[in-house]
PQR file of N, CA, C, O and H, with PARSE charges and radii, in Angstrom:
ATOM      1  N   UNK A   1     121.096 205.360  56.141 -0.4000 1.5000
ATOM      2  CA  UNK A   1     121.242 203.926  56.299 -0.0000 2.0000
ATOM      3  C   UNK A   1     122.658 203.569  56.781  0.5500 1.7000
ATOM      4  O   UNK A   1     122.649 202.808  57.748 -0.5500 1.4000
ATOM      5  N   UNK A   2     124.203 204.036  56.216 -0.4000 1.5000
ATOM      6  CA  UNK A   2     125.214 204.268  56.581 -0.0000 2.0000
ATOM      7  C   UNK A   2     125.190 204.316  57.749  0.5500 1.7000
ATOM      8  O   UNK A   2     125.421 203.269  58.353 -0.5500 1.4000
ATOM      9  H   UNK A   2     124.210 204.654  55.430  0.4000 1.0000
ATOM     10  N   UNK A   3     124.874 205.673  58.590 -0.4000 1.5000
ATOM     11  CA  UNK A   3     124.899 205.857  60.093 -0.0000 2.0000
ATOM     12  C   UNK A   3     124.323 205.108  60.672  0.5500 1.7000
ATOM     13  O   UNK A   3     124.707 204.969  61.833 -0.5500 1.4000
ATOM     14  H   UNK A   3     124.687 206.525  58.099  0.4000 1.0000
ATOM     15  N   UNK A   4     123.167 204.264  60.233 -0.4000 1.5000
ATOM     16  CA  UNK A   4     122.557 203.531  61.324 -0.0000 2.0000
ATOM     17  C   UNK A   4     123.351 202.164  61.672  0.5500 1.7000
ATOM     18  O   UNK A   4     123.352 201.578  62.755 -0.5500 1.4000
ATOM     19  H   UNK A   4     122.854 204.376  59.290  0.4000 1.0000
ATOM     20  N   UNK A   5     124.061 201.787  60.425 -0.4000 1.5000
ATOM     21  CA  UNK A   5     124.633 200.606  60.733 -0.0000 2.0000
ATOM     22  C   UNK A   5     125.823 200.929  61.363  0.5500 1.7000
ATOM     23  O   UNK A   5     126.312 199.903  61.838 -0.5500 1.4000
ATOM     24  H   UNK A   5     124.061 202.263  59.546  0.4000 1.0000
ATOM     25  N   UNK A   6     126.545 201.970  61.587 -0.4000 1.5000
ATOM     26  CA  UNK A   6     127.588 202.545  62.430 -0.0000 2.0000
ATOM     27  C   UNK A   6     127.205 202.429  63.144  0.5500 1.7000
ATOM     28  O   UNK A   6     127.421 201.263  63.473 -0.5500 1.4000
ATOM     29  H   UNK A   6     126.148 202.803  61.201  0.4000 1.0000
ATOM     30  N   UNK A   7     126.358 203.120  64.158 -0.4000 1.5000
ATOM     31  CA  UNK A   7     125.868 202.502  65.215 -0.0000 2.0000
ATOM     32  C   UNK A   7     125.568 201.676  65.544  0.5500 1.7000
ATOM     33  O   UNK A   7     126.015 201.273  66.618 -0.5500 1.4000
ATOM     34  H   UNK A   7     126.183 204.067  63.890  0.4000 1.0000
ATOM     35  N   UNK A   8     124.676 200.959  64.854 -0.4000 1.5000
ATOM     36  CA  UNK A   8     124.663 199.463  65.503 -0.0000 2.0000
ATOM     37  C   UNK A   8     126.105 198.626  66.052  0.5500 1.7000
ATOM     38  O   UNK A   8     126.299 198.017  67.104 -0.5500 1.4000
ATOM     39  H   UNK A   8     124.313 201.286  63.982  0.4000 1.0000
ATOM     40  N   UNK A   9     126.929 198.850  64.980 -0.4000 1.5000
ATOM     41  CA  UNK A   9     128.167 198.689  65.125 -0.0000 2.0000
ATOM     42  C   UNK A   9     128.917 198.715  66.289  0.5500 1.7000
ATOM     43  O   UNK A   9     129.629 197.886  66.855 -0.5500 1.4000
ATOM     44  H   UNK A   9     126.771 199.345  64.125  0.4000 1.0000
ATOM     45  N   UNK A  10     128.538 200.048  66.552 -0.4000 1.5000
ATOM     46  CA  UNK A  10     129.543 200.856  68.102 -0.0000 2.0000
ATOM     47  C   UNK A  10     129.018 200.337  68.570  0.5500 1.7000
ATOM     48  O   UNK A  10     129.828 199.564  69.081 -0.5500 1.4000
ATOM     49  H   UNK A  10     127.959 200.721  66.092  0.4000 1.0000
ATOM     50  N   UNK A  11     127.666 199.933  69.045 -0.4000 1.5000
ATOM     51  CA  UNK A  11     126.419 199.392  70.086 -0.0000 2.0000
ATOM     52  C   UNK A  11     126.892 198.244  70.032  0.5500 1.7000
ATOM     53  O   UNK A  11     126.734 197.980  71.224 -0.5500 1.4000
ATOM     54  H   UNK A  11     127.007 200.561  68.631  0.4000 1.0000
ATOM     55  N   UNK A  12     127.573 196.894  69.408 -0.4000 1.5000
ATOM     56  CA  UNK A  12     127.720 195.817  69.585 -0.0000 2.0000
ATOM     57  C   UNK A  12     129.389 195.973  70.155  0.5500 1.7000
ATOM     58  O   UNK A  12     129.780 195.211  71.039 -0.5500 1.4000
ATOM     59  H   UNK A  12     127.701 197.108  68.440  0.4000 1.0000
ATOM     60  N   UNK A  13     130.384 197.103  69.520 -0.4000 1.5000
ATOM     61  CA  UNK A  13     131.601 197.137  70.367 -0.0000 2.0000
ATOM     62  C   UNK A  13     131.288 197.405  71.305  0.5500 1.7000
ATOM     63  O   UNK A  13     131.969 196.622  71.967 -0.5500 1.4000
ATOM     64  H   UNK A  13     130.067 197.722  68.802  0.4000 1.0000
ATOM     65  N   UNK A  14     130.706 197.978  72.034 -0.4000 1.5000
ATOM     66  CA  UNK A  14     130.423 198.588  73.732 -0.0000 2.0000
ATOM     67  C   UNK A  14     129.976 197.711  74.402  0.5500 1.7000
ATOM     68  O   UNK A  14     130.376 197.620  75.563 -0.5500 1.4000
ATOM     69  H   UNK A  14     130.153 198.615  71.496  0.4000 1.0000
ATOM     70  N   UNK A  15     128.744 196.531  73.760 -0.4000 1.5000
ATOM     71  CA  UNK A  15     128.514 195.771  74.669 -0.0000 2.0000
ATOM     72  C   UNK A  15     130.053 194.728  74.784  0.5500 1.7000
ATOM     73  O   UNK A  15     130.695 194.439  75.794 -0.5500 1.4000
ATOM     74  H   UNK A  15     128.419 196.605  72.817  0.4000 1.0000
ATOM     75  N   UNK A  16     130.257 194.402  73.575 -0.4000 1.5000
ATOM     76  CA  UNK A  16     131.230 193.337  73.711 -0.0000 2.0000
ATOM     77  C   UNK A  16     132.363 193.440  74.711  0.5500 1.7000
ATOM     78  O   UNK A  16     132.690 192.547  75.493 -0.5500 1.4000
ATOM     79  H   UNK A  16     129.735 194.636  72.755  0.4000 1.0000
ATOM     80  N   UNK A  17     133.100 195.010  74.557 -0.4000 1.5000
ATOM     81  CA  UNK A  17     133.871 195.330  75.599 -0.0000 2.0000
ATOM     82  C   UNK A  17     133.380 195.936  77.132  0.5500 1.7000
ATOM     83  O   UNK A  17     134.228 196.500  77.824 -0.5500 1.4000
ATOM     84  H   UNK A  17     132.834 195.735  73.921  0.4000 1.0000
ATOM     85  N   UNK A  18     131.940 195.788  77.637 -0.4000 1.5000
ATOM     86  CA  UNK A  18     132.082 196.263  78.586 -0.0000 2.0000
ATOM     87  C   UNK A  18     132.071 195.104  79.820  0.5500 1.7000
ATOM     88  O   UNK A  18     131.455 195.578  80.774 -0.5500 1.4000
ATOM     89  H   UNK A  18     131.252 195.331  77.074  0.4000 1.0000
ATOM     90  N   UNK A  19     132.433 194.083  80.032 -0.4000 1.5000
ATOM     91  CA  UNK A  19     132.544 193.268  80.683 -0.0000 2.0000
ATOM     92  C   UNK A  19     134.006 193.384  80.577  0.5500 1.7000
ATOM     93  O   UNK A  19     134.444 193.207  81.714 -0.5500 1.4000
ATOM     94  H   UNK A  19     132.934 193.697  79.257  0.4000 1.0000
ATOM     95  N   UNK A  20     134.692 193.536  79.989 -0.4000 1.5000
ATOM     96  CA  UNK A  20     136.418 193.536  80.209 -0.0000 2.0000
ATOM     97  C   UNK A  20     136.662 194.733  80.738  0.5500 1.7000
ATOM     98  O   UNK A  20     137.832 195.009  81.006 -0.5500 1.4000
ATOM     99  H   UNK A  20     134.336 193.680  79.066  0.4000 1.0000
ATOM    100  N   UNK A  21     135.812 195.511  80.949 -0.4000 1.5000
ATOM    101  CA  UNK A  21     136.528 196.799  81.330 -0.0000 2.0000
ATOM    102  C   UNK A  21     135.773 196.904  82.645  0.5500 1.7000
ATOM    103  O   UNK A  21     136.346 197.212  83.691 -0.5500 1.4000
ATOM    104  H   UNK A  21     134.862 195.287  80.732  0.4000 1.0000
ATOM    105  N   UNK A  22     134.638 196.673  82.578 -0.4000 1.5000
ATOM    106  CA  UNK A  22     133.719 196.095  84.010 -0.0000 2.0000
ATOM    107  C   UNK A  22     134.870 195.309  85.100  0.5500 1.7000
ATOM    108  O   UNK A  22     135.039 195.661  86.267 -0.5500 1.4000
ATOM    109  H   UNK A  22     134.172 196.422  81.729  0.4000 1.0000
ATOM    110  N   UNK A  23     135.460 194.390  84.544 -0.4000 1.5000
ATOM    111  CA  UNK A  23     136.314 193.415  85.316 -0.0000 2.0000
ATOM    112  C   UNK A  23     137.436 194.172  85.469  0.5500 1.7000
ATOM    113  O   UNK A  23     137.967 193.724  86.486 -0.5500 1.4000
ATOM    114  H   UNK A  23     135.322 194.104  83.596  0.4000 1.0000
ATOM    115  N   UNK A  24     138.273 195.293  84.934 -0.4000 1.5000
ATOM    116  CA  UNK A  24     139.413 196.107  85.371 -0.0000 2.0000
ATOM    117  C   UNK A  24     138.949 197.456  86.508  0.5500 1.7000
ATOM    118  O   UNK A  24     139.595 197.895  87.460 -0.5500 1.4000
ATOM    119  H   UNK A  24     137.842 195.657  84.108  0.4000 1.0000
ATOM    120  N   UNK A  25     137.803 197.816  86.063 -0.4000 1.5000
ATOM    121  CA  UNK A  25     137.159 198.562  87.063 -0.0000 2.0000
ATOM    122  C   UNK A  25     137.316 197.722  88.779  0.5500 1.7000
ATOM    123  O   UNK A  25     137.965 198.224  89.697 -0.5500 1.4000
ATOM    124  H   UNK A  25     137.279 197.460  85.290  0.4000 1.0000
ATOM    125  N   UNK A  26     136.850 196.896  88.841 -0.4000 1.5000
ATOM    126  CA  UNK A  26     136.435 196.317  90.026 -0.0000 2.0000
ATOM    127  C   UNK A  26     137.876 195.812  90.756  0.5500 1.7000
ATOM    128  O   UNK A  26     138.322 195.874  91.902 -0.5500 1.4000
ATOM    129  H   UNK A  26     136.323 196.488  88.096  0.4000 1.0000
ATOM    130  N   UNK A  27     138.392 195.242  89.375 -0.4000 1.5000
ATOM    131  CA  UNK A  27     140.047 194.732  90.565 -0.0000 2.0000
ATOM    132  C   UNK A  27     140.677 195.967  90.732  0.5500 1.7000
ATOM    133  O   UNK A  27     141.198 195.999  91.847 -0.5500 1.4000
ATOM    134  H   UNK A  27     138.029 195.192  88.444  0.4000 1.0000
ATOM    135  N   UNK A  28     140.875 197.133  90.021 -0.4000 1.5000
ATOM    136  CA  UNK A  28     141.615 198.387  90.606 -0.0000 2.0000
ATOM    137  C   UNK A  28     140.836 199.156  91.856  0.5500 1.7000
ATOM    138  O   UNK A  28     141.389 199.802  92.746 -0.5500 1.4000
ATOM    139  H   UNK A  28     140.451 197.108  89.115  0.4000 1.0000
ATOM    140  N   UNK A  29     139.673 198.965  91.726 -0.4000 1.5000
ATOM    141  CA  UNK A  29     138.887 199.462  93.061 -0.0000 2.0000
ATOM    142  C   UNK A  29     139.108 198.350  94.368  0.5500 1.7000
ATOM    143  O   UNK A  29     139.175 198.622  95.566 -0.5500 1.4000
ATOM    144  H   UNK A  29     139.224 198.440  91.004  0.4000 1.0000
ATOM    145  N   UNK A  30     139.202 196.916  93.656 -0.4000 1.5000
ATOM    146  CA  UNK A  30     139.322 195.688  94.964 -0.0000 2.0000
ATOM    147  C   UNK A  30     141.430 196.499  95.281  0.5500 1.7000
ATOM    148  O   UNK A  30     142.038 196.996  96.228 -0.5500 1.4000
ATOM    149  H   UNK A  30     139.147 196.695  92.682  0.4000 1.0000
ATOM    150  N   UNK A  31     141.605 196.304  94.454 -0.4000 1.5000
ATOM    151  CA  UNK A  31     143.361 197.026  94.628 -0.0000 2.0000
ATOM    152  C   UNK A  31     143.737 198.015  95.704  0.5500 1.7000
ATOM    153  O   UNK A  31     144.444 198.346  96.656 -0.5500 1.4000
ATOM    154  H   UNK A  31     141.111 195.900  93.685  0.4000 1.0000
ATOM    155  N   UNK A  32     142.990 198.190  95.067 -0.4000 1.5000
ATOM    156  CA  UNK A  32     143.181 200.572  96.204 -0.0000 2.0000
ATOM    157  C   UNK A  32     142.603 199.904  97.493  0.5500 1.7000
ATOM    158  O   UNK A  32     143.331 199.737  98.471 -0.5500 1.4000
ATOM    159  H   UNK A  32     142.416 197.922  94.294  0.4000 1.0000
ATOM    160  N   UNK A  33     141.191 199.492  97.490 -0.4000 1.5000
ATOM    161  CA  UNK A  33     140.516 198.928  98.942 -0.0000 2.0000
ATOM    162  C   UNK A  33     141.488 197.938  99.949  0.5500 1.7000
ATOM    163  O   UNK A  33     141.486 197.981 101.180 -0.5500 1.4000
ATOM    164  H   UNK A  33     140.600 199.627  96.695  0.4000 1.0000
ATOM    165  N   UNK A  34     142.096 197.280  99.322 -0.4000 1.5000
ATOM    166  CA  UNK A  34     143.242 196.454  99.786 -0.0000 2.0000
ATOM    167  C   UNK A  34     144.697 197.389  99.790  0.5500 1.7000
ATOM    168  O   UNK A  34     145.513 196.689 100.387 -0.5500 1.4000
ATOM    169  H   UNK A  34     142.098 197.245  98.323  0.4000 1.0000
ATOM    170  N   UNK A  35     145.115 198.206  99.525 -0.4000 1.5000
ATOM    171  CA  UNK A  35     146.770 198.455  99.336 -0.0000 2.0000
ATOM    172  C   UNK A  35     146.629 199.991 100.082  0.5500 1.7000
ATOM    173  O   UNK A  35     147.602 200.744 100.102 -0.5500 1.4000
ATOM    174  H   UNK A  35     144.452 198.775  99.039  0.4000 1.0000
ATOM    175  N   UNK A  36     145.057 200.456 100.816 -0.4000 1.5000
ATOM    176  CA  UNK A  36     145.278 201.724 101.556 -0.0000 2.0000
ATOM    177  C   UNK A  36     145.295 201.524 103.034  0.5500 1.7000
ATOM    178  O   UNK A  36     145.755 202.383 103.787 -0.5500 1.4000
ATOM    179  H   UNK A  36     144.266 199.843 100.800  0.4000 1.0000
ATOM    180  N   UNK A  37     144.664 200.096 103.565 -0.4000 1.5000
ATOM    181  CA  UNK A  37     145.019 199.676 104.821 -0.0000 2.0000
ATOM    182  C   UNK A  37     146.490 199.076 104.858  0.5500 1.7000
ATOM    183  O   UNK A  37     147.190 199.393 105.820 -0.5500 1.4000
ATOM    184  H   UNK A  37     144.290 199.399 102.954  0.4000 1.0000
ATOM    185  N   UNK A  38     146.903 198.409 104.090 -0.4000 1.5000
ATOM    186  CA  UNK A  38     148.517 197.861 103.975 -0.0000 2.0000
ATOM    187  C   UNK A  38     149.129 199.094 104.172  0.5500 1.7000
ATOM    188  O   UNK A  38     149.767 199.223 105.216 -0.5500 1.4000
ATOM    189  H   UNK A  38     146.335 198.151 103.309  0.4000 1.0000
ATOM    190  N   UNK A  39     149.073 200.035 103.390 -0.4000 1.5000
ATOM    191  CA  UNK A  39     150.073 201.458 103.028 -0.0000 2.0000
ATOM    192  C   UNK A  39     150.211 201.937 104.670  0.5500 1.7000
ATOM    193  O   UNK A  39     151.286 202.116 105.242 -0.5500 1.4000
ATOM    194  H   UNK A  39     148.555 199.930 102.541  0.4000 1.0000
ATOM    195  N   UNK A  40     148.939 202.090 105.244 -0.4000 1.5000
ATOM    196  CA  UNK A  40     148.405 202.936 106.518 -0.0000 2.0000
ATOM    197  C   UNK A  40     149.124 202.225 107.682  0.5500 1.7000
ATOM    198  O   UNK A  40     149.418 202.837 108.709 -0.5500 1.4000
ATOM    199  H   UNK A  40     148.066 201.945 104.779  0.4000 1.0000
ATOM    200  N   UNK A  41     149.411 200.861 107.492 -0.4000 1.5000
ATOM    201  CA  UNK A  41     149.481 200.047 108.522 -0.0000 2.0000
ATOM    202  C   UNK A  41     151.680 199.688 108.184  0.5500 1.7000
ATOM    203  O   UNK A  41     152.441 199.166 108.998 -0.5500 1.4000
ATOM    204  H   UNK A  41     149.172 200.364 106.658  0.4000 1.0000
ATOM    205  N   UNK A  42     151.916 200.028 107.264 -0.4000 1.5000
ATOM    206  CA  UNK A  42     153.250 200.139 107.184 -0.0000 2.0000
ATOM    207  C   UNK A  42     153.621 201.683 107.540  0.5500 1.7000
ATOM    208  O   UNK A  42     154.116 201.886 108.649 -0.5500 1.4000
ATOM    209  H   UNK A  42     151.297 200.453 106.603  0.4000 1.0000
ATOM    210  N   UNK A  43     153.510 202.268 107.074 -0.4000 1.5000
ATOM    211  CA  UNK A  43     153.094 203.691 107.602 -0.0000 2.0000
ATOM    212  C   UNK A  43     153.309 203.714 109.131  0.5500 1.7000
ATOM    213  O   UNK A  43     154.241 204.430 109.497 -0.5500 1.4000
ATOM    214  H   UNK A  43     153.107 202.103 106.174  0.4000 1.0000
ATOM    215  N   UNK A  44     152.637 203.079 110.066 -0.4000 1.5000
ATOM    216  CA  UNK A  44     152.274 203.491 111.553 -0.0000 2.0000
ATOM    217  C   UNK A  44     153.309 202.363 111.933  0.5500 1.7000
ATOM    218  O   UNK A  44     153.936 202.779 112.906 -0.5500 1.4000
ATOM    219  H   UNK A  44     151.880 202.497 109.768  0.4000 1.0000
ATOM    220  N   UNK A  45     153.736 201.142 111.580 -0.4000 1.5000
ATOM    221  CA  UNK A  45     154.399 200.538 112.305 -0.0000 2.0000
ATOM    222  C   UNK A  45     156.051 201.111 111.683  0.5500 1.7000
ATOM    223  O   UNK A  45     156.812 201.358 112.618 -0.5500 1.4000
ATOM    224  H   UNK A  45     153.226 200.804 110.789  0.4000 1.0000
ATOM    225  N   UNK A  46     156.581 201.311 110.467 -0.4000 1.5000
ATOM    226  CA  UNK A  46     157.754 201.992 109.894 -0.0000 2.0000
ATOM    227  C   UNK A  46     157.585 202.547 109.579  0.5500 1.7000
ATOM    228  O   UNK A  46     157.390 202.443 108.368 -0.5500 1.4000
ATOM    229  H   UNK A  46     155.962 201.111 109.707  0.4000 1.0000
ATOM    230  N   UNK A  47     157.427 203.899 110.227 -0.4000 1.5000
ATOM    231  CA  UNK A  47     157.642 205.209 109.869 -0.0000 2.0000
ATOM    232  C   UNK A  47     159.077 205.760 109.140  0.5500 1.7000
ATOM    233  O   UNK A  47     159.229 206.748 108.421 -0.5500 1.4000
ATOM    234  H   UNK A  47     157.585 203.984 111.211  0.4000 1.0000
ATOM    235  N   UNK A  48     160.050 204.774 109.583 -0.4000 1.5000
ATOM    236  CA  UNK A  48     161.245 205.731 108.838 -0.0000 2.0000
ATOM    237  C   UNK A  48     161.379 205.171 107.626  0.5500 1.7000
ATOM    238  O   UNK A  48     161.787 205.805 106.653 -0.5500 1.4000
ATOM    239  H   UNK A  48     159.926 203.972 110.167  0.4000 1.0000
ATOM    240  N   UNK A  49     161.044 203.933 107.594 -0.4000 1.5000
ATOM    241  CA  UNK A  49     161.010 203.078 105.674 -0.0000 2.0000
ATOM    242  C   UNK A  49     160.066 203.642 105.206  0.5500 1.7000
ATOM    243  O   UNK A  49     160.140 203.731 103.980 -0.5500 1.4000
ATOM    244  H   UNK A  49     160.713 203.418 108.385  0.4000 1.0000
ATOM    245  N   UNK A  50     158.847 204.242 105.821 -0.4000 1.5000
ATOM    246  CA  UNK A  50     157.643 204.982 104.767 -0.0000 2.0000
ATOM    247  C   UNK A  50     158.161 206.520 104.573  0.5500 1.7000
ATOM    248  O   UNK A  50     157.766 207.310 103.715 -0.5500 1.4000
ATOM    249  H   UNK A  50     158.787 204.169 106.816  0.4000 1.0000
ATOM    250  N   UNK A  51     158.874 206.684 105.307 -0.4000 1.5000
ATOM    251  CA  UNK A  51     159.517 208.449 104.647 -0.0000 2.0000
ATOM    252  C   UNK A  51     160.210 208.190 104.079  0.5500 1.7000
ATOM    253  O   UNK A  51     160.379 209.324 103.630 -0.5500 1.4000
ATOM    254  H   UNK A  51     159.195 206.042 106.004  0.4000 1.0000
ATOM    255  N   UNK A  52     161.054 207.517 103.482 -0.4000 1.5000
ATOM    256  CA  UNK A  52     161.965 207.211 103.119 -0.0000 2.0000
ATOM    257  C   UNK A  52     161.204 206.667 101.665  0.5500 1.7000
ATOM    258  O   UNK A  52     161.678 207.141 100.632 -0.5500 1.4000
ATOM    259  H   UNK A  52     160.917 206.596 103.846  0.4000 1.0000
ATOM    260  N   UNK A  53     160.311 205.916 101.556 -0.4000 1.5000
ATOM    261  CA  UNK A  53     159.672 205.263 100.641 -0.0000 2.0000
ATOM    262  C   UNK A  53     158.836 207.308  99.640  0.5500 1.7000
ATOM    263  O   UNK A  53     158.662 207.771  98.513 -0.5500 1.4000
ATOM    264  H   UNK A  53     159.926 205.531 102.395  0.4000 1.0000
ATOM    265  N   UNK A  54     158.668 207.661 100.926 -0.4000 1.5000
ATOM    266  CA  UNK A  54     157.773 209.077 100.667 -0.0000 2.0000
ATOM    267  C   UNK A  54     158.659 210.050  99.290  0.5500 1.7000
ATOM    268  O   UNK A  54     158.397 210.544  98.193 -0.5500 1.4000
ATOM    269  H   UNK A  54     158.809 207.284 101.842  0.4000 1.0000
ATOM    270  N   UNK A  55     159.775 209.900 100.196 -0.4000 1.5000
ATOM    271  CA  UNK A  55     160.874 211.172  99.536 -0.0000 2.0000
ATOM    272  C   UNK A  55     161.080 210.003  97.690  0.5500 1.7000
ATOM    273  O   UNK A  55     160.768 210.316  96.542 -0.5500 1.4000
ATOM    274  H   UNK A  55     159.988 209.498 101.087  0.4000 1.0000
ATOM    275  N   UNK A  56     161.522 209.098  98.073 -0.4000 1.5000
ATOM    276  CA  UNK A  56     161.797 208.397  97.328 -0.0000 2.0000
ATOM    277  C   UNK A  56     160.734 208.171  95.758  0.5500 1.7000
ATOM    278  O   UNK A  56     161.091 207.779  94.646 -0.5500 1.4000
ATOM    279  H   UNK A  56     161.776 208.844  99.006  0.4000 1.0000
ATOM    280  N   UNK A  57     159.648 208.509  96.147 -0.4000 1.5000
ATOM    281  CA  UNK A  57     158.376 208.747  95.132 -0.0000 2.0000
ATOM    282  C   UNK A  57     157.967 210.158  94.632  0.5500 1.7000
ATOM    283  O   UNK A  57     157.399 210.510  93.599 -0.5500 1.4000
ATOM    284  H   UNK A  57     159.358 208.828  97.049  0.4000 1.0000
ATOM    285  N   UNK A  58     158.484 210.920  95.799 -0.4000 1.5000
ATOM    286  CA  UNK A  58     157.888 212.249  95.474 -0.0000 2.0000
ATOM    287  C   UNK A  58     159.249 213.207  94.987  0.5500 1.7000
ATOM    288  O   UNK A  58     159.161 214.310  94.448 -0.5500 1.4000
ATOM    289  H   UNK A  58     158.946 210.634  96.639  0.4000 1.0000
ATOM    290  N   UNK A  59     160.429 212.536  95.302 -0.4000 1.5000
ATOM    291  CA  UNK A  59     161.367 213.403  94.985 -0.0000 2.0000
ATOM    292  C   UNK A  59     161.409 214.143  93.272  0.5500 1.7000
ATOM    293  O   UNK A  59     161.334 213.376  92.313 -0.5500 1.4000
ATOM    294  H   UNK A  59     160.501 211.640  95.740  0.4000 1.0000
ATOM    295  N   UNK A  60     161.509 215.366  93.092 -0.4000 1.5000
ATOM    296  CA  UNK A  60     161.968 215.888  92.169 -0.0000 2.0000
ATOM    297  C   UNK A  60     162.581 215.169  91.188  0.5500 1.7000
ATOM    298  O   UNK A  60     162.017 214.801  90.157 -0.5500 1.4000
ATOM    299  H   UNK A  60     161.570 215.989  93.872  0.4000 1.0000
ATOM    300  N   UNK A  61     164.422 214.827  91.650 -0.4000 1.5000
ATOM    301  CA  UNK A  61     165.143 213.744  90.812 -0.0000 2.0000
ATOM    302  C   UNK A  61     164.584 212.906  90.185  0.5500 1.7000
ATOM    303  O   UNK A  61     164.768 212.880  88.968 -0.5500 1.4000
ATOM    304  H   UNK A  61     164.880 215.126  92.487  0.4000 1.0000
ATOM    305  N   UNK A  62     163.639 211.860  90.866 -0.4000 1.5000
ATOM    306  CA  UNK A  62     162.953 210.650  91.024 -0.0000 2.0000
ATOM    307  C   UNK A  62     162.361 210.920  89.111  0.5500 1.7000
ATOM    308  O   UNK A  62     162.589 210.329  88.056 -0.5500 1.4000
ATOM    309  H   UNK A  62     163.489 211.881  91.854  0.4000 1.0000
ATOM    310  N   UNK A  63     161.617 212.011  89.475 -0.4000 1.5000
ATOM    311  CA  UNK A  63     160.962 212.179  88.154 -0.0000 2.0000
ATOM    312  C   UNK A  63     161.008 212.648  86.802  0.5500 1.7000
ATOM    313  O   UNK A  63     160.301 212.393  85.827 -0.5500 1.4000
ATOM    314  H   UNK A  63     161.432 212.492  90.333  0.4000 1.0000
ATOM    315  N   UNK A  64     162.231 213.562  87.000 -0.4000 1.5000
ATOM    316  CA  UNK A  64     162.417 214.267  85.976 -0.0000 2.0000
ATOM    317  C   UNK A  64     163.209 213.279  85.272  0.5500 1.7000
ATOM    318  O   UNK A  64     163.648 212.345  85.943 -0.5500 1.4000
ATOM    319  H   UNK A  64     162.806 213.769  87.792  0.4000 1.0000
ATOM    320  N   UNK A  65     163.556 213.345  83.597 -0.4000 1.5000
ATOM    321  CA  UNK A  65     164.328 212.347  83.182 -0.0000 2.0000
ATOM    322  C   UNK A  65     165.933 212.941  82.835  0.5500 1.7000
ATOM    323  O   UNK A  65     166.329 214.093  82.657 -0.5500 1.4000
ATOM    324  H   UNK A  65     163.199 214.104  83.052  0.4000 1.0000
ATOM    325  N   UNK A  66     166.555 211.807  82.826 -0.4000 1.5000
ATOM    326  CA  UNK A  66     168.120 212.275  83.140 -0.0000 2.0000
ATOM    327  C   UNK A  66     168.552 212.828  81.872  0.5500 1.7000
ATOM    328  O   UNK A  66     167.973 212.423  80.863 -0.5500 1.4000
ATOM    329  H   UNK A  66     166.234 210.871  82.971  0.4000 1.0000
ATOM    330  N   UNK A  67     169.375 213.595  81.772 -0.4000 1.5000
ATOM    331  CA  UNK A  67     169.919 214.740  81.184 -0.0000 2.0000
ATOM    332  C   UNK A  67     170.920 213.656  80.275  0.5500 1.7000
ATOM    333  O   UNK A  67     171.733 214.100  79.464 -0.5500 1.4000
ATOM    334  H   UNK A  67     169.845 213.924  82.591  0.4000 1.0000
TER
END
């Protein structure tokens, strides 16, 4: 009897939260769909601010934390 009402339980958190997480799904997918033609299109017209932007993200330094 315990377990069943646990579940029911989880079954009413899942519904309750899946519309909020439904709605973060969709704007990070509307996000990426929007910010990979921007990226592509800064990219081809400034090439030297997007290497520069490149090194600047991918660098080693960039990431490791300071000593």
């Amino acid at each position: 009897m315990r377990n069943t009402i646990r579940i029911a339980m989880l079954a009413i958190v899942i519904l309750a939260l899946s519309p909020a997480l439904g709605f973060w799904i969709v704007g990070l997918v509307g996000a990426a769909l929007f910010l990979l033609p921007v990226g592509a299109a800064v990219a081809v017209l400034f090439p030297k601010e997007w290497r520069h932007i490149e090194d600047s993200l991918f660098s080693r330094a960039h990431l490791s934390p300071s000593a």
